[in-house]
N, C-alpha and C positions, 0 to 999 in steps of 0.2 A: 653641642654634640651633633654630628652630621648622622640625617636620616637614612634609613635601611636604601630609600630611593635617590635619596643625593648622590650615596655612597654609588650606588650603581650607574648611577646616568655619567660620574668623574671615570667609572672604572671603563664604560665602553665610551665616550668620548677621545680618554687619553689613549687606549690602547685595544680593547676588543673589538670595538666597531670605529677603533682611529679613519675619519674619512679621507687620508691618502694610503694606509698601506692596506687598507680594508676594503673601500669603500673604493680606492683610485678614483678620487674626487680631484677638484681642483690642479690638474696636472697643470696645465697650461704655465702658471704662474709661478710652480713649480719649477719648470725646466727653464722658464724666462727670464728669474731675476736674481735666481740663487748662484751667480756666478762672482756676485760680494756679498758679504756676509751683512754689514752695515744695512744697505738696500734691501734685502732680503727681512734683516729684522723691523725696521719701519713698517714693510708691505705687512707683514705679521700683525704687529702691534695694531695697524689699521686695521685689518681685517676682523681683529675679535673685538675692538671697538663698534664698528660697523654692527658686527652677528650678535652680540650683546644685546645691545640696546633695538636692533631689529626686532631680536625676538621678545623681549620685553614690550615691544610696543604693540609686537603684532598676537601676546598675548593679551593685554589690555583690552584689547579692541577686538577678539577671537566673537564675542555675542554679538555685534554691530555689525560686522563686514559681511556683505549677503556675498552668499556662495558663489554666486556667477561670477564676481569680481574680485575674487579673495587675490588671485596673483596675480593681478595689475596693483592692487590695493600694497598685494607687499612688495610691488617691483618698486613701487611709490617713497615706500619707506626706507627700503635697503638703499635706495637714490640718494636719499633726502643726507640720511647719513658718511655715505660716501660724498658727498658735495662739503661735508664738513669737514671730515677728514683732508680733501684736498685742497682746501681753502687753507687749513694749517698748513700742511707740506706748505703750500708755495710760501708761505707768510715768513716762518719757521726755519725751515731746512728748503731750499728751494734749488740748489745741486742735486740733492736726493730726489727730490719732486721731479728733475727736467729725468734726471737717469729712467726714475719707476716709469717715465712716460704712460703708456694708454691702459696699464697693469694698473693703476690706482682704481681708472672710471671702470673697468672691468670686474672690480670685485662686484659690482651691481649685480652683474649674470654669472660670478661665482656657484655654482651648481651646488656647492658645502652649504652656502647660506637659505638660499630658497630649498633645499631640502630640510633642513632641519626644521625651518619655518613651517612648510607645510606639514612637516612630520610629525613636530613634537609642540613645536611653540603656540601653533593653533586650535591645541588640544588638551593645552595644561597650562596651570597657574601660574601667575608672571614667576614667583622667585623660582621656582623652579625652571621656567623658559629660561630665565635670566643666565643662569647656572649653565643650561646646556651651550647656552651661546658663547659663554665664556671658556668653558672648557671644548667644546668642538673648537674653539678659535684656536686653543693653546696647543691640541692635539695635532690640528695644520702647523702651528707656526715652529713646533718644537721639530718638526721632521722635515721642514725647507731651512731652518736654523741647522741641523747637522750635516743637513746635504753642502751647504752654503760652506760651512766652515772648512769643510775637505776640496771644496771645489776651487775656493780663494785660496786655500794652502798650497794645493797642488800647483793649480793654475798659475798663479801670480806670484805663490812663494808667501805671502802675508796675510796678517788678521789683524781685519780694520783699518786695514791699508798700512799698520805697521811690519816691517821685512822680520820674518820669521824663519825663511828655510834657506836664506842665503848665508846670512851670520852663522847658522849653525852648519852649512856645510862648508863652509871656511874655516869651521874652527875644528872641524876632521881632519883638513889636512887637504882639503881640494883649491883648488887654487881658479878653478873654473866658475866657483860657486856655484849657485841654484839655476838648473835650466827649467825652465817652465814649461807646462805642461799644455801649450796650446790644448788642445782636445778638451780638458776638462772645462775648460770655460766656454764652449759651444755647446749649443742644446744636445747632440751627441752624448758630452760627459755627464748632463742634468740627466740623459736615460739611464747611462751606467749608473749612477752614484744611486738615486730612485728604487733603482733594478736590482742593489746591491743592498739596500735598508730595507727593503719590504722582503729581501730573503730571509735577512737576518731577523726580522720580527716575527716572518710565521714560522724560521725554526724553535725559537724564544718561544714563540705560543704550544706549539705541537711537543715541546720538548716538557711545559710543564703541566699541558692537556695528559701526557703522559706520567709522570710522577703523580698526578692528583688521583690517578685511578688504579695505579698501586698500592 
């Protein structure tokens, strides 16, 4: 059974204190890679790999690390595991790897991960650091995952590089098929789409901050 404080630390990772529509954390990466969905979900999957097990380590080691060098100490570790991460891509997926280009070694100075670290993970017990790093990870990767999906669709017409909006506007009756959406796939459409999910969350939030006090 998940604890009164599990339960809380999932509830404001995923959505009350989500560090992109909350927080506007991590944009950079955000508006840089989310223009395929593919690329985009890798960059994800690394990154909560990466803030996991950072925070795990760097609760481990929270009574050892003297103060003065705590955030060298965790730039060290957030490195260490980024260097793993991209050691797979290239191995593994290494298309994917050359696309993410310098957005892989970036997640080091990800500002979502050295906050949490410093916030929470150096202040609380591993499974629960664990926990926040996983779910802060899934809270980023679930909202460059939606931005991604609309931006490839729009843009390009396909999800996962399979044609989705041509076939179906062929089979309307246009004969022109799918025109793509240049704009969307330029950092430009990464602000609209961004611009347009963080509305949609804090009317979702204010809508039911509203019902719960009736």
């Amino acid at each position: 059974m998940i604890s009164a404080k599990s339960a809380e630390i999932i509830k404001d990772d995923l959505w009350k204190n989500n560090p992109v529509t909350v927080q506007i954390l991590g944009i950079c990466s955000t508006l840089a890679v989310t223009n395929i969905f593919l690329n985009t979900l890798i960059l994800g999957l690394g990154l909560i790999f990466v803030m996991a097990f950072s925070a795990l380590v760097v609760s481990l080691m929270r009574n050892i690390i003297p103060q003065r060098v705590r955030m060298m100490v965790q730039t060290l570790i957030i490195a260490s595991f980024v260097v793993i991460v991209d050691i797979v891509l290239k191995a593994y997926v290494p298309d994917i790897s050359k696309a993410l280009g310098p957005y892989v070694g970036l997640i080091i100075t990800n500002c979502i991960i050295m906050g949490r670290l410093e916030a929470f993970s150096s202040s609380n017990r591993p499974p629960l650091a664990f926990l926040d790093g996983v779910m802060s990870g899934i809270g980023y990767t679930y909202v460059i995952l939606v931005i991604a999906f609309f931006r490839e669709l729009l843009g390009f017409g396909t999800i996962l590089g399979y044609p989705v909006m041509d076939p179906l506007v062929r089979s309307l009756g246009y004969s022109e098929g799918w025109i793509q959406w240049a704009f969307m796939i330029m950092a430009p459409g990464g602000f609209f789409m961004l611009a347009i999910f963080i509305w949609v969350a804090n009317n979702i939030s204010t809508t039911n901050i509203s019902h719960s006090e009736k």
